[in-house]
N, C-alpha and C positions, 0 to 999 in steps of 0.2 A: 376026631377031636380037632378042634379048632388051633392054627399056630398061637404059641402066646403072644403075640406080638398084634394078633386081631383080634384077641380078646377086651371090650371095650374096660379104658380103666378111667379113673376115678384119681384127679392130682390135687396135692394138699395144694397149702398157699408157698410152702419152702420150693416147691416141683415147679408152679407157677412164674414165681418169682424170678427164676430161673430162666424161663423162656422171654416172656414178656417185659418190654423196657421202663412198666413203670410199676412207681410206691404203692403199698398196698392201698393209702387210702386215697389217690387217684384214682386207683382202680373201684372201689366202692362208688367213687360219686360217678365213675361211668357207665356203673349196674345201674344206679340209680338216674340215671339217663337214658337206659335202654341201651348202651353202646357197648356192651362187654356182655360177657356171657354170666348167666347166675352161674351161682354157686348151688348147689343142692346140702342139703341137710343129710350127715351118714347115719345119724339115727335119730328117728322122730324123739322130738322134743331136747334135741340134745345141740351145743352149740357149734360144733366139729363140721366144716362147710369142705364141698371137695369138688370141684370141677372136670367136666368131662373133659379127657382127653383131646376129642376128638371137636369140640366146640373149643379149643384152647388153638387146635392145628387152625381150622378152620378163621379163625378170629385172627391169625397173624397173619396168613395167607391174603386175608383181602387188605388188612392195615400194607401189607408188600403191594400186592396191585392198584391201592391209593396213593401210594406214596410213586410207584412206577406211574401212574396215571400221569402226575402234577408236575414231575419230571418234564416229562414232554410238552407241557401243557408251554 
């Protein structure tokens, strides 16, 4: 069995909001830009949206090596 800690999970927007530095509806109009990661649907047809973990690590990982990049720049 898998440690829980690599089992891929699934974070609301309270989870989200928490890591990343902006409002939520920033963040919409940067889905809506292609710049942020979607959201997935937890149950068809239902309005409950939850973001991968692992596309939340990854999304603040490169916004860090953008922001290191410009630094230098």
């Amino acid at each position: 069995m898998k440690d829980i800690h690599e089992i891929p999970r699934l974070l609301r927007w309270k989870e989200v909001s928490q890591i990343i530095p902006f409002s939520r509806s920033y963040v919409y109009d940067l889905i809506n830009q292609g710049k942020f990661p979607k959201g997935y649907k937890l149950v068809h047809g239902g309005q409950a949206v939850g973001w991968w973990a692992s596309d939340i690590n990854d999304y603040m990982l490169a916004l860090m090596e953008s922001a290191e990049g410009s630094r230098h720049e």
